[in-house]
N, C-alpha and C positions, 0 to 999 in steps of 0.2 A: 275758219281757214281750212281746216279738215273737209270740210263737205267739197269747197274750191277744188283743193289737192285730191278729190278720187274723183270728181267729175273730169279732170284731165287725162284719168288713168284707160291704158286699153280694158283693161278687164272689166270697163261699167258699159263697156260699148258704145259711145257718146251719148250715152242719158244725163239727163241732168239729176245730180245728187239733192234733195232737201234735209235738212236740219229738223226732225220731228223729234228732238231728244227732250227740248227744254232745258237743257243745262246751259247754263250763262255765263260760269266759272270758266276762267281758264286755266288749262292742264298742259303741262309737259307731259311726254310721253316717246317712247320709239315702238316702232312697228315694224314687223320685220317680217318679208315673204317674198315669195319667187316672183320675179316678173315676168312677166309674157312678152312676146315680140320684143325684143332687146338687140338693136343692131348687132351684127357680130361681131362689128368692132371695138364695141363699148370692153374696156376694161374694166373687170368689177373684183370684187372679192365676194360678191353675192353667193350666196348657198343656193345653188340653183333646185336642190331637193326639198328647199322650205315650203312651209303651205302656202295655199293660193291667199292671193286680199281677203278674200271671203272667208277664208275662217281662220287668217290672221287679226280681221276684225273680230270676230266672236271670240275667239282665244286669249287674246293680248289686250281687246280694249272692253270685249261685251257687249260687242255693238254689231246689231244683224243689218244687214241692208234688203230691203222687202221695195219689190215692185209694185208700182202702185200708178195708178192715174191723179193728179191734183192738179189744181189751177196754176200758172204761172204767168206773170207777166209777158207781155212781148209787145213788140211794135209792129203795126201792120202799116205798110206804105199804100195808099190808095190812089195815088195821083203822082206825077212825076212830066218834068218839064225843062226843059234845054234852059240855062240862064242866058238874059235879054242882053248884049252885048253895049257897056256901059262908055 
């Protein structure tokens, strides 16, 4: 659920996050950091002088996020065609 939760975040830049931890347990936890581009009209109580994701993760959880190239699934469309009217 975590890895889901920063791939939507602006601060990954629309990279897709992998799970290369190995842990299978699940953990409660809070995390806590300044966000970036946040409409202005969001009402928060956020500490806008908290640390960034990135070393909210290393601080709070341990957890570095390292850029890397890996295989990932996708679907490739090769052919495409009007449907035959029934």
């Amino acid at each position: 659920m975590l890895v889901n939760a920063l791939s939507s975040k602006p601060e990954i830049g629309g990279r897709l996050v992998l799970d290369q931890t190995g842990l299978l347990a699940k953990y409660n936890f809070t995390l806590t950091w300044a966000p970036v581009n946040r409409r202005p009209s969001d009402e928060s109580t956020i500490d806008e002088s908290g640390p960034s994701l990135f070393t909210a993760l290393k601080e709070q959880l341990g957890l570095q996020l390292q850029s890397r190239k890996a295989p990932v699934d996708c679907i490739v469309i090769d052919h495409i065609e009007q449907p035959s009217p029934n």
